[in-house]
Backbone as a printed PyTorch tensor [residue, N CA C, xyz], in Angstrom:
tensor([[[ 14.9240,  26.7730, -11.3580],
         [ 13.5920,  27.0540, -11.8200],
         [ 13.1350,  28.4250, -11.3360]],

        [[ 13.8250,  28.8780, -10.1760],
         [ 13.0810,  29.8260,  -9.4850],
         [ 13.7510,  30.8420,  -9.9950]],

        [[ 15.0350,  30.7560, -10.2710],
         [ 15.8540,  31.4620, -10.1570],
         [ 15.5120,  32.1210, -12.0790]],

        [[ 14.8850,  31.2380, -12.8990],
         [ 14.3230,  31.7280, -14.5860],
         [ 13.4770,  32.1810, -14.4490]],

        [[ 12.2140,  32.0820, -13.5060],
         [ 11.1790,  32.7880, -13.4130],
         [ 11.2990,  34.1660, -12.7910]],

        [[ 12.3440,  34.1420, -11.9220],
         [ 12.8860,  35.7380, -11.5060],
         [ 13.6870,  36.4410, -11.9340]],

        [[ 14.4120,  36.2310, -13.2270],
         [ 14.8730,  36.5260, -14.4330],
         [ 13.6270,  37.0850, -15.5240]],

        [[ 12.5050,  36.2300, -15.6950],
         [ 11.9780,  36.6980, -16.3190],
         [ 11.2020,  37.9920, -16.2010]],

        [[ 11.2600,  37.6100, -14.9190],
         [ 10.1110,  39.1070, -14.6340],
         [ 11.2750,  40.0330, -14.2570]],

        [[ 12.3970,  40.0470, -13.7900],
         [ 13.1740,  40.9700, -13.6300],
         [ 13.1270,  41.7220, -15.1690]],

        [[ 13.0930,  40.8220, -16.1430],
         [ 13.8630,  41.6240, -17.5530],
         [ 12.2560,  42.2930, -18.0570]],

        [[ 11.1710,  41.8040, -17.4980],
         [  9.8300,  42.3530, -17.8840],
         [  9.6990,  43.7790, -17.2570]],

        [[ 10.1740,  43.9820, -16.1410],
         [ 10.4870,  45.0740, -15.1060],
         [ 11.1750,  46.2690, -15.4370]],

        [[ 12.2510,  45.3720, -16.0460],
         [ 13.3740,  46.1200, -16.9210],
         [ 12.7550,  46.8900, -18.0490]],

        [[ 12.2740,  46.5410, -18.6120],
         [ 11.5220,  46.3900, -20.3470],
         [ 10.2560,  47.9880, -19.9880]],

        [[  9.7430,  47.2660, -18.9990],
         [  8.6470,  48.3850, -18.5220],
         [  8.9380,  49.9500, -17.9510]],

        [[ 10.5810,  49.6070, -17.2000],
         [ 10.9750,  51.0240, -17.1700],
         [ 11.4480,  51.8530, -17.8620]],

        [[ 12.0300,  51.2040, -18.6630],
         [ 12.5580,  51.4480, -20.4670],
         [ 11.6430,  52.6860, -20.5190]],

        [[ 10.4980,  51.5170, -21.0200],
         [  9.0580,  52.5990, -21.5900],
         [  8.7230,  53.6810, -20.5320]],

        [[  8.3700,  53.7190, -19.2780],
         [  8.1010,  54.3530, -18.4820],
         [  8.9190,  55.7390, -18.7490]],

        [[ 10.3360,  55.4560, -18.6750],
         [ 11.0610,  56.6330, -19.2160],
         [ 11.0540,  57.0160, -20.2140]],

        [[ 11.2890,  56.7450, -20.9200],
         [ 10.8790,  56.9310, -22.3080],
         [  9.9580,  57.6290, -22.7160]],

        [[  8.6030,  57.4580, -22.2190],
         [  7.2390,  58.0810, -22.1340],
         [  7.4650,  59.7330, -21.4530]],

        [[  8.4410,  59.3360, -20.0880],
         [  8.0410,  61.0350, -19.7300],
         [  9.3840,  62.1110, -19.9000]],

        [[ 10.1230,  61.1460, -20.8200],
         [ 11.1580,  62.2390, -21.4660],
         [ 10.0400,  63.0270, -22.5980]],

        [[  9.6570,  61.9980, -23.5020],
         [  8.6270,  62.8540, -24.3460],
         [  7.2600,  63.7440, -24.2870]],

        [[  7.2670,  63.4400, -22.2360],
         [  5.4420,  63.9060, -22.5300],
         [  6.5400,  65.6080, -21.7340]],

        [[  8.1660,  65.2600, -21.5660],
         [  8.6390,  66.6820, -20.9230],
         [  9.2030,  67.5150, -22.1200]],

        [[  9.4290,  66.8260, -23.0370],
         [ 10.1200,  67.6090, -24.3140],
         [  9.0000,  68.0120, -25.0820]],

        [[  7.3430,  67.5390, -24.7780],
         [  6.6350,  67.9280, -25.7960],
         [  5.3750,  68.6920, -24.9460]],

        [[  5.9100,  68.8800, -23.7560],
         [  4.6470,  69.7410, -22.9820],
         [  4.6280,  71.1790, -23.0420]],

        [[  5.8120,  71.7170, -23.6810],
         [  5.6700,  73.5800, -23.5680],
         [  4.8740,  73.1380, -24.9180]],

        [[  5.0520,  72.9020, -25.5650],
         [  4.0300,  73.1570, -27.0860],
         [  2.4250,  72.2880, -27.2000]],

        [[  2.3930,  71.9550, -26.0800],
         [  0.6970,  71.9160, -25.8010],
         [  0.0660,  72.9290, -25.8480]],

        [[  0.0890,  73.8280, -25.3180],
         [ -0.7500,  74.9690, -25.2830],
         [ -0.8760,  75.6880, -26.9230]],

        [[  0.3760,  75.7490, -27.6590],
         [  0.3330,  76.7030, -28.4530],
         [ -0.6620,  75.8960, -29.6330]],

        [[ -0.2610,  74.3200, -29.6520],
         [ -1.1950,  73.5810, -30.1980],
         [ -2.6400,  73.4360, -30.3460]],

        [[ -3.1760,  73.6780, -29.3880],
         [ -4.6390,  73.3970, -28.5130],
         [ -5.0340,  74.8450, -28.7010]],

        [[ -4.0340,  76.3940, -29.2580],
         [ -4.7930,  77.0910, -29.5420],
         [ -4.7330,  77.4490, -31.0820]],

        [[ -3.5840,  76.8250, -31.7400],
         [ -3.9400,  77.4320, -33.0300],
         [ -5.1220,  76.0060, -33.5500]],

        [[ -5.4950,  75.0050, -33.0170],
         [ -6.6740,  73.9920, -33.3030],
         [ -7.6050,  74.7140, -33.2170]],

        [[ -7.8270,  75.8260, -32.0910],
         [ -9.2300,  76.5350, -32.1620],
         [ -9.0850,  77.1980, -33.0090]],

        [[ -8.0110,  77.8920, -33.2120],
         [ -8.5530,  78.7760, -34.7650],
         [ -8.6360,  78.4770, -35.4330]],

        [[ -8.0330,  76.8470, -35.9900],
         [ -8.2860,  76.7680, -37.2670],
         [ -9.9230,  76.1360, -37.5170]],

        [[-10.3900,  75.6540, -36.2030],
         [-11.7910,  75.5090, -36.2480],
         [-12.8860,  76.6490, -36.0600]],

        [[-12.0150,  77.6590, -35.8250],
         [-13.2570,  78.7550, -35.3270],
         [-14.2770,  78.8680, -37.1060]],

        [[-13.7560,  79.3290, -38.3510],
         [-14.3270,  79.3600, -39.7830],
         [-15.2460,  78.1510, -39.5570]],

        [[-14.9710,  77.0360, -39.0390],
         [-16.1980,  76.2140, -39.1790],
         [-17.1930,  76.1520, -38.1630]],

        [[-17.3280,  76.6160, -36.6690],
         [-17.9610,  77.3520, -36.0900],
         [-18.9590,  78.2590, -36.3530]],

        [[-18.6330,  78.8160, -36.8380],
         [-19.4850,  80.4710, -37.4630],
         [-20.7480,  80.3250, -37.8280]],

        [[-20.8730,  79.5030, -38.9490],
         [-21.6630,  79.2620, -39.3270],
         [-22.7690,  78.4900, -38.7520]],

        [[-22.5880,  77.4050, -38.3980],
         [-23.4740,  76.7430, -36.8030],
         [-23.9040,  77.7320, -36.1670]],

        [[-22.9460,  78.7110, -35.1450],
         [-23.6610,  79.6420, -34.6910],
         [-24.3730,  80.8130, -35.2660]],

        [[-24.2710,  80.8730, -36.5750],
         [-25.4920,  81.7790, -37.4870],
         [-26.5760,  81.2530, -37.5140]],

        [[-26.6310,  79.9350, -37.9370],
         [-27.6890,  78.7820, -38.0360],
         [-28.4530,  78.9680, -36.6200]],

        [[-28.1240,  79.0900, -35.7990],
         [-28.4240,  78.7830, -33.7230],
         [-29.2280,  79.8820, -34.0770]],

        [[-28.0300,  81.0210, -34.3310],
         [-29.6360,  82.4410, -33.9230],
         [-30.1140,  82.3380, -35.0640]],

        [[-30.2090,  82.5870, -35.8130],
         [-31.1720,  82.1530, -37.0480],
         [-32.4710,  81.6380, -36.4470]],

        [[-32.2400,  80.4880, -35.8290],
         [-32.8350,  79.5350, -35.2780],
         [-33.4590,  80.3630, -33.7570]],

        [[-32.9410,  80.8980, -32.9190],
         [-33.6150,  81.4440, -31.5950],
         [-34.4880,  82.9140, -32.2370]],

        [[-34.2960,  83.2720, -33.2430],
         [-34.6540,  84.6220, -33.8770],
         [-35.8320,  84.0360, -34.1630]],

        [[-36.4920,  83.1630, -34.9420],
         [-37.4430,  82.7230, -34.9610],
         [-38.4330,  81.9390, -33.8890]],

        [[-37.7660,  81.4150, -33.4780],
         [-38.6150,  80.3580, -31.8780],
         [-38.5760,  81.1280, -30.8470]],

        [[-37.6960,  81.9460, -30.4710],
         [-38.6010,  82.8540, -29.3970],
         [-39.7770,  83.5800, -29.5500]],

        [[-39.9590,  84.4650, -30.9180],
         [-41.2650,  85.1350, -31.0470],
         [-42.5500,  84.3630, -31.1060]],

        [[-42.1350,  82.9800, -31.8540],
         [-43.3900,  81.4930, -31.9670],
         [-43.9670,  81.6110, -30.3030]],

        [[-42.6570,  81.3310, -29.5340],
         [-42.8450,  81.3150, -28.3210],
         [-43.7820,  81.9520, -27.3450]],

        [[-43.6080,  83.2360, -27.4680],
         [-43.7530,  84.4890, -26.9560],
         [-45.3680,  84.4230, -26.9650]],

        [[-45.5440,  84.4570, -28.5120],
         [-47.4550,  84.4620, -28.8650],
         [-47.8280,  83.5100, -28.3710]],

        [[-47.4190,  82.1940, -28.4090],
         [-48.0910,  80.7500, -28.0520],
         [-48.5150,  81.1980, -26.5380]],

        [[-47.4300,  81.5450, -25.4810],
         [-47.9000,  81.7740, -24.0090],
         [-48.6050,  83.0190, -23.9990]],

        [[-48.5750,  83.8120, -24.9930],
         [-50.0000,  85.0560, -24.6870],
         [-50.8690,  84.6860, -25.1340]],

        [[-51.0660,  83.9450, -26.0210],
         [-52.5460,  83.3320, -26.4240],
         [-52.7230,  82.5190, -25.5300]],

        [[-52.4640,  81.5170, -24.9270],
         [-52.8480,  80.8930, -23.5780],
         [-52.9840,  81.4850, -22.7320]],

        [[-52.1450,  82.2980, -22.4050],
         [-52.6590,  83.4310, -20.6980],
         [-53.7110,  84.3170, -21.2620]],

        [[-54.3010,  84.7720, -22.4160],
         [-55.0890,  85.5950, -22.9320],
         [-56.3250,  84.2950, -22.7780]],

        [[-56.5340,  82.6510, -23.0640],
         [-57.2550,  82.1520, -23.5610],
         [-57.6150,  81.3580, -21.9200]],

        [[-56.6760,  81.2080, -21.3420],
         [-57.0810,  81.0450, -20.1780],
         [-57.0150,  79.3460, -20.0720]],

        [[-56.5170,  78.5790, -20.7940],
         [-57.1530,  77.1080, -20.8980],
         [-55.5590,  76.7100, -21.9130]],

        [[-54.9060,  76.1960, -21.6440],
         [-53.9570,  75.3860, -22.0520],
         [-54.7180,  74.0020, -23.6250]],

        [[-53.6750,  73.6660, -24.0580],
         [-54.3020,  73.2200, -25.2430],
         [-55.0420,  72.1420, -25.1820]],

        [[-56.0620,  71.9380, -25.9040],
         [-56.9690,  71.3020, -25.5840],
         [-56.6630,  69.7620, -25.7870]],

        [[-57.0080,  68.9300, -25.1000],
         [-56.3390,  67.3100, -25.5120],
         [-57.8850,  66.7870, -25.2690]],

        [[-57.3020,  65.5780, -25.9170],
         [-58.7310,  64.4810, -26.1770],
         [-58.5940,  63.8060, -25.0350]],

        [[-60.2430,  63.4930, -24.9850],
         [-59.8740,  62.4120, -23.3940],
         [-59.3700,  61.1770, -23.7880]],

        [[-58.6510,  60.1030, -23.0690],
         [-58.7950,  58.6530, -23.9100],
         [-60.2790,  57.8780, -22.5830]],

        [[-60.3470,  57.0640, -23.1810],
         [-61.4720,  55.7710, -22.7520],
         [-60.3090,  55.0790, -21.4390]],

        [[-60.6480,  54.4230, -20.1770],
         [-60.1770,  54.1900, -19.5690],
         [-59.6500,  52.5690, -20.0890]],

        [[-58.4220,  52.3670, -20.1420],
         [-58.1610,  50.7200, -20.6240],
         [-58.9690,  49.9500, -20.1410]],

        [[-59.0960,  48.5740, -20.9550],
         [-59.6580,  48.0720, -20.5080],
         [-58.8200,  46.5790, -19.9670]],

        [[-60.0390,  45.8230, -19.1130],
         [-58.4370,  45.2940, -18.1830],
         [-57.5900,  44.0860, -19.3530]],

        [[-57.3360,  43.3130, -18.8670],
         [-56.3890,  42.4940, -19.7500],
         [-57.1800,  41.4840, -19.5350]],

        [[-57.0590,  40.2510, -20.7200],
         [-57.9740,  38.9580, -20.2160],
         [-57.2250,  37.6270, -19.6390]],

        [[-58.1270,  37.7060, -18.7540],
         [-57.3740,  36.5230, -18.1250],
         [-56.7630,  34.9340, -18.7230]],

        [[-55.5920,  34.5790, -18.2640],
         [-55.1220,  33.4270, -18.9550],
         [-55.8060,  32.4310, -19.3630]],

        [[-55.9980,  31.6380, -20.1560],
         [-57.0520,  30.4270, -20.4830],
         [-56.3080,  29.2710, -19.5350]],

        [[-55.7520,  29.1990, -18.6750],
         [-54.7840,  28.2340, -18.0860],
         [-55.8610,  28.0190, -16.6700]],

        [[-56.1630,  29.4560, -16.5470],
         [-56.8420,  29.8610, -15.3660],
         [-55.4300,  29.7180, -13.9230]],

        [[-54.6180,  30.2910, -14.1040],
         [-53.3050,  30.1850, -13.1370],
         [-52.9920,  32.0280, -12.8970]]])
């Protein structure tokens, strides 16, 4: 009995180093061409890039100058924007249980 159950896991052991090797023959036969991979991916994404970052300044070209006036009209106005007061809540009503 003991002796099938340590068979089994022996050949599970077995099975697992298989793969184990297996795995870092390929991560050694396929690691010089990582790099060259990971850079022609950026180029072929840079064309879709571009445009996003036209869109960005596009986008800061306009909201900084918004910007700019909004805090000189406040440091010119002296008083930050004006907000409504609210009414102080009022409390909650007590349970009808009386607990």
């Amino acid at each position: 009995m003991e002796s099938e159950s340590a068979g089994a896991r022996a050949e599970a052991a077995d099975e697992v180093w298989k793969w184990t090797v297996g795995g870092g023959i390929l991560t050694v036969a396929l690691a010089p061409l990582a790099l060259p991979i990971l850079i022609l991916t950026i180029v072929a994404l840079l064309p879709l890039a571009v445009p996003l970052l036209a869109i960005g300044l596009l986008a800061g070209l306009v909201a900084v100058p918004v910007i700019l006036i909004r805090k000189l009209a406040r440091s010119v106005r002296g008083v930050g924007p004006r907000r409504r007061r609210r009414r102080p809540a009022e409390p909650a009503p007590k349970p009808a249980t009386g607990h």
